[in-house]
C-alpha positions in Angstrom: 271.7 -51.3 173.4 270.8 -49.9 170.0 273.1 -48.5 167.4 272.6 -45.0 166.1 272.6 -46.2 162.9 269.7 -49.1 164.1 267.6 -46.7 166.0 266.8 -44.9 163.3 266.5 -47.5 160.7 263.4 -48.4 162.9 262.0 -45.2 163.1 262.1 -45.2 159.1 260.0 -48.3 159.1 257.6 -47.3 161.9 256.8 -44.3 159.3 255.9 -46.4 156.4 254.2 -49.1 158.3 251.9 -46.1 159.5 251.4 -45.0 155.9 250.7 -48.2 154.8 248.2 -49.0 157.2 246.4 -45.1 156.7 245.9 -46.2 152.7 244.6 -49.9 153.9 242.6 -49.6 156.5 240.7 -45.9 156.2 239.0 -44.7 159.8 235.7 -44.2 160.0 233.8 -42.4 163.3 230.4 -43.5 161.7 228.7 -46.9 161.6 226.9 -45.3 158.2 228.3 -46.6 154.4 229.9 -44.1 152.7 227.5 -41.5 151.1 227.6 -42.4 147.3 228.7 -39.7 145.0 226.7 -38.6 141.6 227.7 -36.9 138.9 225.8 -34.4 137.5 226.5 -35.3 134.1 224.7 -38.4 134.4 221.7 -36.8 134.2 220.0 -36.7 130.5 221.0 -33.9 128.2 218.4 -31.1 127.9 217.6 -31.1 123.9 218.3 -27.9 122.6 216.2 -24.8 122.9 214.3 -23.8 119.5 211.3 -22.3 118.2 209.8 -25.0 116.9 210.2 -27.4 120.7 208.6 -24.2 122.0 205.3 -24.4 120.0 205.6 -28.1 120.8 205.5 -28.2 124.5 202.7 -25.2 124.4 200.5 -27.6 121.9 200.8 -30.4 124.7 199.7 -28.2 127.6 197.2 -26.7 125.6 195.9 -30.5 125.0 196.5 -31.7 128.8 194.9 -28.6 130.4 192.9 -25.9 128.3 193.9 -22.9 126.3 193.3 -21.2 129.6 196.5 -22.8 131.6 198.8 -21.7 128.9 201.5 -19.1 129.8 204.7 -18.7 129.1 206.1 -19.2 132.4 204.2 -22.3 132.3 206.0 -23.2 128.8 209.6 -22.3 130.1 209.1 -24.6 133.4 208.2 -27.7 131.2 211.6 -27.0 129.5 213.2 -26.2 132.4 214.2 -23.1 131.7 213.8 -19.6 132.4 210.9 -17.5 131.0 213.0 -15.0 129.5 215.4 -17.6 127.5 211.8 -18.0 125.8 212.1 -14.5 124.3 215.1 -15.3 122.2 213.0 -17.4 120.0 209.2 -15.7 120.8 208.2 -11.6 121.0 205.1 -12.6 123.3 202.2 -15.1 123.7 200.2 -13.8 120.9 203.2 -15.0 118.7 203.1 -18.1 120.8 199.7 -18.7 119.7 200.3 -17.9 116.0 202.9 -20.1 115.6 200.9 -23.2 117.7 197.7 -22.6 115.2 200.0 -22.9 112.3 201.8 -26.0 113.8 198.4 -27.6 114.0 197.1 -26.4 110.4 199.9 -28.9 109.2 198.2 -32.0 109.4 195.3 -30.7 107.6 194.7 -33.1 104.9 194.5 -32.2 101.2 193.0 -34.8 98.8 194.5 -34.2 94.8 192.7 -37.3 93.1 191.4 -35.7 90.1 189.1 -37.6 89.6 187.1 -36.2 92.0 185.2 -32.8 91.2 186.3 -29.9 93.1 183.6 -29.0 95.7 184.0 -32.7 96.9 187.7 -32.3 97.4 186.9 -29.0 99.2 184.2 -29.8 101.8 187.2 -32.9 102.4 189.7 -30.5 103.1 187.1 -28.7 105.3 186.1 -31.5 107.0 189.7 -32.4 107.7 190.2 -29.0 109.0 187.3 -29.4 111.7 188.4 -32.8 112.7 192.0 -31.2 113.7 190.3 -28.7 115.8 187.9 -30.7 117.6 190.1 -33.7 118.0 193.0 -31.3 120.1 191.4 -29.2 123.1 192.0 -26.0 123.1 193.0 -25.6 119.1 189.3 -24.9 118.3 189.2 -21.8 120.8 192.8 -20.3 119.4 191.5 -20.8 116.0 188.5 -18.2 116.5 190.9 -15.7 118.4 194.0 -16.2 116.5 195.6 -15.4 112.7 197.7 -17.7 111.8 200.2 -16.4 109.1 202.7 -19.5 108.8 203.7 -21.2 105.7 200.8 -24.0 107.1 198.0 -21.5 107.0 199.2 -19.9 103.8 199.1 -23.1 102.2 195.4 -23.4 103.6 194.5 -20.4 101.7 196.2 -21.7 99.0 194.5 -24.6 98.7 191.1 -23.0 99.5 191.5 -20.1 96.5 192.5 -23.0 94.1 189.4 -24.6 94.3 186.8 -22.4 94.6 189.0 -20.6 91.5 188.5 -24.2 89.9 184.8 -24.1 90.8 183.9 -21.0 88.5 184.0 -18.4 91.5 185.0 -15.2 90.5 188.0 -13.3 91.4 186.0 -10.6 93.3 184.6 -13.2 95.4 187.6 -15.8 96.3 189.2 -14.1 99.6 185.7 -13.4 100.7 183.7 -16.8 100.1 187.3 -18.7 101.7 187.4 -16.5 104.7 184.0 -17.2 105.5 184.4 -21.2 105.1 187.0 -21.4 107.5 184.6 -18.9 109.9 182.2 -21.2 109.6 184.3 -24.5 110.1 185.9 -22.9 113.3 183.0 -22.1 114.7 181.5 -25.4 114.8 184.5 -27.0 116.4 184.4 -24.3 119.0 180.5 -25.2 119.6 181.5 -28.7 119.7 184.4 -28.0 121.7 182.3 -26.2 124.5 179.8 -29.0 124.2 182.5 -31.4 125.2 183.8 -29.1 127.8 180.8 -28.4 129.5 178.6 -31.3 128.7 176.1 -28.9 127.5 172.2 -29.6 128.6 170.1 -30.6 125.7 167.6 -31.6 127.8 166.6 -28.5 129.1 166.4 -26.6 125.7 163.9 -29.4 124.7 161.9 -28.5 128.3 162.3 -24.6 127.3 160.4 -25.5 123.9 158.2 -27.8 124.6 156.2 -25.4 126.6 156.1 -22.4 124.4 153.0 -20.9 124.1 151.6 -21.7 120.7 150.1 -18.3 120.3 152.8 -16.4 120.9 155.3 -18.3 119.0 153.3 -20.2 116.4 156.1 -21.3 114.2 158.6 -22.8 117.0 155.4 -24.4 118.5 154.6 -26.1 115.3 158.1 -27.1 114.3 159.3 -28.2 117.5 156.1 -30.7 117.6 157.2 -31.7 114.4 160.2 -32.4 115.0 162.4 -30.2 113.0 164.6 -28.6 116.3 166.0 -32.0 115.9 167.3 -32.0 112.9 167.6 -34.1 109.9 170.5 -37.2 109.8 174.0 -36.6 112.0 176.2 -34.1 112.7 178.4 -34.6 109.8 175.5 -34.3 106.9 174.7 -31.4 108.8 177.8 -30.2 108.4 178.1 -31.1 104.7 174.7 -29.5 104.1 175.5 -26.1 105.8 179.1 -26.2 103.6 177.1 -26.9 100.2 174.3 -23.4 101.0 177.8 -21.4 101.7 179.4 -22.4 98.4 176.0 -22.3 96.4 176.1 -18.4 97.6 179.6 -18.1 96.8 179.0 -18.8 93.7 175.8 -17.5 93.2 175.6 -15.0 90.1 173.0 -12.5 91.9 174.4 -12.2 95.3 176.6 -8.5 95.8 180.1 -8.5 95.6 181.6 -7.8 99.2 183.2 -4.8 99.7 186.8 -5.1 100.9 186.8 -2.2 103.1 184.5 -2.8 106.0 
């Protein structure tokens, strides 16, 4: 027969055998491993919300998928954000779409060598201009419906109204004769740009002329046949003849002086 003193010494150890056993050998009613737990904070850190990763993620979707599939909700879910945290940085889209031209405009290149005369450095710049706008999809079609008024665009103007200033051009004549060489330049990216897009059909323009009646329309008859609706050498001397007639009028003595107010 047990002590008093003996029976509860046992019951003492009966305890913290139990314990023991609960911290070694865990039970487990399922045949399934554990379920493994994941920190949140594992995953990547968001980079911080500004203005300037804004106009970069709408100048990518603009690239991948049109001018036409740019929104801002669209912007906000590639950041994973909200729409309205865009609003801190952004009043609307039509900022949005200044501030993506003027990103753009930045890697417009500007050649200084001086040894080169002035209207060769600007149909450069110009050309540089149009291969920025057709190389990005979308950037030619915000060009012709956006003003840019960044310190990239500024700069374009700056550079612009320095040489046709260095060219002779007078004063009256500068805003005017720059304003419409970048009209010009934007609207052949865009024409190129919807060429791309659509895979315009040359062919059937040549059908449409080819059968003219040479009565009627003497002139296109007798050029098409000739072959001047093709045109003379590529795209680019084109392009680099059409830039000389502009700045030959800009600079023409005899031509009017625009008037600023209409």
């Amino acid at each position: 027969m047990q002590s008093g003193f003996d029976a509860e010494r046992a019951i003492v150890a009966n305890i913290v055998l139990d314990e023991h056993r609960s911290f070694a050998y865990p039970v487990s009613m399922s045949d399934k491993p554990p379920r493994e737990i994941v920190s949140r904070r594992n995953r990547p850190a968001k980079p911080p919300l500004s203005r300037d990763l804004i106009v970069s993620t709408a100048l990518g979707i603009v690239e991948k998928d049109g001018l036409s599939g740019l929104n801002l909700r669209r912007v906000a879910t590639a950041l994973d954000t909200g729409a309205a945290s865009l609003y801190v940085y952004i009043a609307n889209l039509d900022e949005l779409y200044a501030l993506m031209l003027d990103q753009a405009l930045a890697a417009v290149e500007f050649s200084q060598a001086p040894d080169q005369p002035w209207r060769v450095r600007l149909k450069e710049y110009l050309a540089s201009y149009l291969r920025i706008l057709t190389e990005r999809q979308g950037l030619a079609q915000l060009a012709m419906s956006t003003i840019a008024t960044g310190p990239h665009a500024l700069r374009m103007w700056e550079v612009l109204l320095g040489l046709l200033q260095e060219g002779g051009v007078d004063a009256a004549r500068l805003v005017s004769g720059a304003d419409m060489l970048l009209l010009y330049v934007t609207a052949v990216a865009a024409e190129r740009s919807n060429w791309r897009a659509t895979g315009q059909d040359f062919g059937r323009v040549k059908r449409a002329l080819a059968s003219v009646s040479a009565e009627q329309y003497p002139l296109v008859s007798a050029l098409f046949k000739s072959g001047a609706f093709a045109g003379g050498g590529d795209g680019e001397s084109r392009f680099r003849w059409a830039l000389d007639v502009i700045i030959d009028g800009i600079k023409a003595d005899n031509t009017p002086t625009p008037d600023v107010g209409t």
